[in-house]
N, C-alpha and C positions, 0 to 999 in steps of 0.2 A: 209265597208269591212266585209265578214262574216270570220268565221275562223271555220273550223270541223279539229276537232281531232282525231281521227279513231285510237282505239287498234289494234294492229296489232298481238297482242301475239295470236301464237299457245298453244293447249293443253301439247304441249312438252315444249313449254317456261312457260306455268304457270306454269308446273310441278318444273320445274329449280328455278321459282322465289320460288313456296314455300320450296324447299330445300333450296335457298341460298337466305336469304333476301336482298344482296348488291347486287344481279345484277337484272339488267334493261333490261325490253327488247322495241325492236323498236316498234318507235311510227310516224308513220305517220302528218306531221301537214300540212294542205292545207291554204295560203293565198290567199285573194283575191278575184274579182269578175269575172264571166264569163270567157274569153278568159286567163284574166289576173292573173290566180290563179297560184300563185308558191305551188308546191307541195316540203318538205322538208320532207328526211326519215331520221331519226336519225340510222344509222347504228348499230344494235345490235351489232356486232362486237367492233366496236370503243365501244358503252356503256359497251358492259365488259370488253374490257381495261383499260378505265377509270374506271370502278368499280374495275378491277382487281387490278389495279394501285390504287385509294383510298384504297381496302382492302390491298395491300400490303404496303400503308402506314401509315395506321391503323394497320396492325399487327406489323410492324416496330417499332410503334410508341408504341403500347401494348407491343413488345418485349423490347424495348429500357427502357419503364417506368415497364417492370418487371425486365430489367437487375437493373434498377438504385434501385427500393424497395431492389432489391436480396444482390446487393454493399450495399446498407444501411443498410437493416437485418445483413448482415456480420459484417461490421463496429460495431455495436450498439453491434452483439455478442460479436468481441474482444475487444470494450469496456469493457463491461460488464467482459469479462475475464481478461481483465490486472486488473479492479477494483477489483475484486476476489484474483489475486492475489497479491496485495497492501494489501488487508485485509488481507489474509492468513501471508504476510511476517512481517504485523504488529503483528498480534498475537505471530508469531515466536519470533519479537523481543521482547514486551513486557513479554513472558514467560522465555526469554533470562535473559531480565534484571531484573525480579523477581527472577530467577532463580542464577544469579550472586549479587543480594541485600543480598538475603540469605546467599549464599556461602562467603560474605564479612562479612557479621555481626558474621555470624560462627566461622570466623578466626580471626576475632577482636576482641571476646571473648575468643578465645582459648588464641591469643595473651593477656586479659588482665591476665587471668587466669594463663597465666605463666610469666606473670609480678608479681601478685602476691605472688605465688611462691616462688619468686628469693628475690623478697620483705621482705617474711617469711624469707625465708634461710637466706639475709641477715642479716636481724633482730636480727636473733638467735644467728649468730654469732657475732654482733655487742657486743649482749648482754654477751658472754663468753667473747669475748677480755674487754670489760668495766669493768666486775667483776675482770678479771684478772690484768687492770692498778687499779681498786679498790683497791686490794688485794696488789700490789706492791707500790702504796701512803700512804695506810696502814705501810708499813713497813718502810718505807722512811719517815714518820712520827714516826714511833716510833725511828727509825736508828738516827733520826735528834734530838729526844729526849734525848736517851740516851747520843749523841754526845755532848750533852749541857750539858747534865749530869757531864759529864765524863771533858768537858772542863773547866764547872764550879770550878771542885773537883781539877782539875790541876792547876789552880788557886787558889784556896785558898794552895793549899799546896807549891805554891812557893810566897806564901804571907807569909805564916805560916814561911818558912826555911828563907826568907831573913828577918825578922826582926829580 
């Protein structure tokens, strides 16, 4: 069985093929011997269908796998921005709670400082009223003195008149 192959391409189809390397054009194929040769032409037509058809599932399939990078690029960006803004809301808080440590400590000091204060005042006057029960045991000692004094002397003088 021989088999010849015969290009068929026109100067206007090479032209086609070198502008667009996905299409085909028709190719002659002869089976067979003598009487018995099937001649089969591959229809240029149907070959750029089907190339058309490959190319448009090839670009489908380019548009589908750049839809899906473009969803991914997307995704990974608001990734990247909700991360951003995690980070940002941490700092907030963290300056938050530096910023309210301080503000505590401030007022805990102020508070103890006018604990002190009251402490002082107290003190002060604890120390006037003490001097002043001081001052009034003092007297109440001497009061309680004299009272012995004076009980004593009342005693001997009705010791003195009854015998």
């Amino acid at each position: 069985m021989d088999f010849f192959f015969d290009d068929l391409t026109s100067p206007s189809a090479s032209r086609s093929r070198h502008e667009d390397p996905q299409m085909t054009s028709g190719h002659r194929v002869t089976l067979g011997t003598g009487d018995e040769q099937i001649n089969m032409t591959e229809d240029t037509d149907l070959a750029r269908g089907r190339s058309s058809g490959t190319n448009m599932t090839e670009s489908q399939g380019q548009q589908n796998s750049s839809s899906i990078e473009d969803i991914s690029r997307r995704a990974q960006e608001l990734v990247e921005k909700i991360n951003d803004s995690r980070n940002t809301d941490q700092k907030v808080l963290d300056s938050f709670q530096e910023k309210l440590v301080k503000k505590v400590t401030e007022v805990c000091q102020q508070m103890k400082d006018h604990m002190y204060t009251i402490y002082e005042e107290n003190s002060n006057e604890m120390q006037l009223k003490l001097q002043e029960l001081s001052g009034v045991l003092e007297s109440c000692t001497k009061l309680n003195n004299e009272l012995s004094e004076a009980s004593q002397a009342l005693a001997s003088l009705r010791g003195g008149a009854g015998h």
